[in-house]
N, C-alpha and C positions, 0 to 999 in steps of 0.2 A: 603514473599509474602502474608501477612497476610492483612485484611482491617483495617485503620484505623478506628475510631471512626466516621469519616466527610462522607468513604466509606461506612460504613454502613446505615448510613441515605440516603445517597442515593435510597435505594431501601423501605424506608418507605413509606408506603400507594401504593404502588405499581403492578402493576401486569404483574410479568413475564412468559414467554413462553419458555421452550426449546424442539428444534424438538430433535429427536434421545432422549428423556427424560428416556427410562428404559436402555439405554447403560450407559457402565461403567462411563464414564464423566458425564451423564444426572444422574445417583443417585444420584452422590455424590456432585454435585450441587443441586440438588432440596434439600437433606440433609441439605445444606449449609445456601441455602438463607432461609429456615423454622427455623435452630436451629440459625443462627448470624444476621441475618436482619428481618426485620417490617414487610417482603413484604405483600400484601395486600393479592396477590393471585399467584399462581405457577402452572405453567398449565405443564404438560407433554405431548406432541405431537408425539406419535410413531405408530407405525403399528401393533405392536404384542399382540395382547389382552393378551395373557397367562403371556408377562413378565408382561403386566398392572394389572394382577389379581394380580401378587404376588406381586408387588410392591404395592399394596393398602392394603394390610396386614401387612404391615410395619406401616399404617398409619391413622390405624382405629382412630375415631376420633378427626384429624385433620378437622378443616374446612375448612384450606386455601389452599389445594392442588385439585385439579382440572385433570383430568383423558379424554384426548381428543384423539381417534384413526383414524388415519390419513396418507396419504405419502405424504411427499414432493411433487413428482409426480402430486399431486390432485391441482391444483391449488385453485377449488373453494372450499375443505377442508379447505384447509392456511386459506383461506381469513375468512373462519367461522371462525375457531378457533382465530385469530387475532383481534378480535372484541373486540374492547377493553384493547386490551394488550397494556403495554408500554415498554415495550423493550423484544426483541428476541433474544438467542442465538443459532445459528443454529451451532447443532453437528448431524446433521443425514448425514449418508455417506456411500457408501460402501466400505470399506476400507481395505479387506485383497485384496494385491498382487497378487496373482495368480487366486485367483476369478474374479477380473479384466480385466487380462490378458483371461480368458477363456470365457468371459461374457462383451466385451466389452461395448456392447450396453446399456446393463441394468446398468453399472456405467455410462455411459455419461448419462442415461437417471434421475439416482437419484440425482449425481454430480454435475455436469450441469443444468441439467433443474431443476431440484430440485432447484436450487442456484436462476435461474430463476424467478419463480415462489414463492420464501422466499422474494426477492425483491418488486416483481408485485405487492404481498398481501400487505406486511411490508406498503408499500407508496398507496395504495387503502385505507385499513383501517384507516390511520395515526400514525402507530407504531413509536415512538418517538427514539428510538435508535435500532438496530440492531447489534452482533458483529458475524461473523461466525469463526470456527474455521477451521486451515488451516494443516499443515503438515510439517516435513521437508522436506518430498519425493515431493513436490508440485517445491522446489529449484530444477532451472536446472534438473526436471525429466529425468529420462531411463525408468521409466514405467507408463502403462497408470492411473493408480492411481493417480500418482503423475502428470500425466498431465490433468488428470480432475481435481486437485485439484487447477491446477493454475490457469484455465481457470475460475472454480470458483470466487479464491481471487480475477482475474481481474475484475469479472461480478460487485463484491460489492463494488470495491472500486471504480469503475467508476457509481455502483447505484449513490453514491453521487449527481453527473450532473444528473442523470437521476432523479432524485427526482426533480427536479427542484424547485418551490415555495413550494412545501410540505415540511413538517418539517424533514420529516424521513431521518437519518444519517446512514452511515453503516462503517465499520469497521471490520476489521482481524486480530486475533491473530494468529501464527505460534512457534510451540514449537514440541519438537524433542519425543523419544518413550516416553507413558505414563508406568513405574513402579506400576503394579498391575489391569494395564487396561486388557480386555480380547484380547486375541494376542499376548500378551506380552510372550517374551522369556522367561523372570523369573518362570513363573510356569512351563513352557516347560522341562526347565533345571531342576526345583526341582523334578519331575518328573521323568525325564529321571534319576537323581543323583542314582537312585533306583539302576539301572542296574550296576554302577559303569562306565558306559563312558557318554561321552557327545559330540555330534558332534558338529564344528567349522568351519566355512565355510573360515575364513584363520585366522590366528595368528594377524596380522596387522587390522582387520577392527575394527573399531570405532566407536562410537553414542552417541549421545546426551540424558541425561534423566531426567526426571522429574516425583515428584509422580502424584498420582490425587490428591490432596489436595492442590499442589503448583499449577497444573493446574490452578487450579478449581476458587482460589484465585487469580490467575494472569488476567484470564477471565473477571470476578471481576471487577477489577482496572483496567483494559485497558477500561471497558464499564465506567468504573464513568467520566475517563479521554479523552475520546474522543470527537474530534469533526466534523468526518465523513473525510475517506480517508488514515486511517493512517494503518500502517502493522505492530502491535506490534508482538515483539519477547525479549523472556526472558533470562537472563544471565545462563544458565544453566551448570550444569558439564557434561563431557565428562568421558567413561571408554572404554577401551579395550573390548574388548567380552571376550573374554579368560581372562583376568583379573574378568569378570560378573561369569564367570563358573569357575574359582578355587574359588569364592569368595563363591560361592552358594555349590558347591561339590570339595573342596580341594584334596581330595584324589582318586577322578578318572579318569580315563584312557582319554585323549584328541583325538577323531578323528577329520582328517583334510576332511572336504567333499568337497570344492570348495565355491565361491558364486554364487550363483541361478540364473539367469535367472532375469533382473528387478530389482537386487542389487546394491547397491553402493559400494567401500571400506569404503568409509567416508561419514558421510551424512554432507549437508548445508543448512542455514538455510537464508545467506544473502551471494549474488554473489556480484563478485569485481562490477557489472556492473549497481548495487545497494549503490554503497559506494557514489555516489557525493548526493543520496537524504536520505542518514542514517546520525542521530542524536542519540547519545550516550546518556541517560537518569539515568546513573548510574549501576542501577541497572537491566537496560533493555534497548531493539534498540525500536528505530522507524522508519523506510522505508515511506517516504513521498512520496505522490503520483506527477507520473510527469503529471499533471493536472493547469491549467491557473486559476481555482479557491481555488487552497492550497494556503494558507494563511502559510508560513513558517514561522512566527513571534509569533505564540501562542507556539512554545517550547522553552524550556529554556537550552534546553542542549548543547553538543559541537559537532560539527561535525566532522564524522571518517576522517581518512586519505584517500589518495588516495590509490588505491589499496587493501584496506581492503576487507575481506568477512570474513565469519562468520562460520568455517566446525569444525568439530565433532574434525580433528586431529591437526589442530593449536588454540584450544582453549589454555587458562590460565589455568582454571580452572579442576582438575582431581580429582578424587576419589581413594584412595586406599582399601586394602581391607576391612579392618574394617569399613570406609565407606559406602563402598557397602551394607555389610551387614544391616548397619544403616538404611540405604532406602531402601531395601528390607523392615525390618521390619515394618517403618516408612509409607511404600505404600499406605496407606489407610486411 
């Protein structure tokens, strides 16, 4: 999932924006476009001054990174901040589960309207591409997370019409847990490993993973490759959880706790209900919008079967242990 050489001029002379900029995904993309691309300028868009202190200490004389504090929420922030940008990636979210569920309001209010107002700006300004990042928990949701996150995808990929004679494009990526992101079980596990047990919420559940750097990269290329409406998702491997926890602490004791509240057994990433408008791209799906103005003729790939989706436990693809451990080390 690495940029070609054609991908990476893409972002020469350029000037990108990502909201959620001092979270896990927002570093190691501002990282990314500064050390592999031209970009002109890299603005970071977050709320938290203090992670924005530390992360400008990383970056002491840099000239092309740009330091803007802001919420989604704000719409007439966006729009300042947007001044001039050519293309956004919106990762800002509220995204643990149970905070969610406890605080519903304040995720429809960053989720949602957030998603909102990324749009309003994006096509006010004239932001030339947009792609936001999406979830597996967004497929067929159980929790509100994951149903703010669809309502989201739907917001941007329907911006498209709503852009109407304005340039501005939008576009969603969707990929399953990030390896090394914060939330992530793997530090959880390494952690707990101390104690010698590690709780399993059942034997059987399953997930999709990826590092930040395959993210971060696949983001990337779905923004060079886009041309507003499409719902990229990555070929990614699938592992056991309990295959994640012998793999990280082989020698400890396994408790079985249950699944939580808001959990899946298996996450998805493309329902069967999605298979007549998915195109198989190789290396990656794309979910075509059911939209009178998609153009199905700019892809080149094949289209899945009937009946197909896309879940954690009938993937191809599987990790064993050494594996795992691989992308553990590799996470970053």
């Amino acid at each position: 999932m690495r940029l070609e050489e054609a991908g990476r001029a893409f972002f020469d002379g350029k000037s990108v924006l990502i909201t959620g900029g001092t979270g896990s995904f927002g570093k190691k993309m501002v990282r990314t476009l500064l050390t592999e691309t031209s970009a002109r300028k890299v603005i970071v868009f977050s709320r938290d001054e203090l992670k924005q202190y530390e992360m400008q200490q990383c970056y002491r004389g840099e000239s092309r990174i740009r330091f803007f504090i802001g919420d989604v929420r704000d719409y007439q922030r966006l729009y300042r901040a947007f001044d001039g940008v050519d293309y956004v990636v919106h990762a800002a979210a509220l995204k643990q589960v149970p905070a969610a569920e406890y605080n519903p309001l304040e995720a429809v209010k960053t989720n949602i309207n957030g998603a909102e107002n990324v749009i309003d700006a994006a096509i006010n300004q004239g932001v030339e591409r947009v792609i936001a990042l999406s979830t597996d928990k967004a497929c067929a949701p159980v929790n509100l997370y994951g149903a703010t996150k669809l309502v989201s995808d739907k917001l941007f990929i329907a911006g498209n019409a709503y852009s109407g004679s304005h340039r501005t494009r939008f576009a969603v990526v969707r990929y399953g847990n990030v390896v090394g992101s914060r939330g992530s079980v793997v530090p959880l596990f390494q952690e707990l490993a101390k104690s010698g047990r590690l709780p399993i919420t059942d034997s059987r559940m399953t997930r999709f993973w990826i590092t930040l750097n395959q993210g971060v990269h696949f983001v990337m290329m779905s923004l060079t490759l886009m041309h507003g409406g499409e719902l990229f998702v990555p070929k990614i491997p699938s592992t056991r959880v309990i295959d994640l926890a012998k793999a990280i602490a082989p020698d400890a004791e396994i408790d079985l706790v249950g699944i939580r509240p808001g959990e899946k057994m298996h996450e998805e990433m493309i329902t069967v209900h999605d298979a007549s408008r998915t195109v198989d791209m190789g290396t990656y799906y794309v979910v075509q919008p059911d939209m009178d103005w998609w153009r199905a003729e700019k892809l080149d790939g094949c289209s899945v079967p009937d009946g197909f989706h896309y879940t954690s436990d009938k993937n191809e693809w599987w990790l064993n242990t050494e594996e795992i451990r691989e992308m553990i080390a590799n996470a970053c």
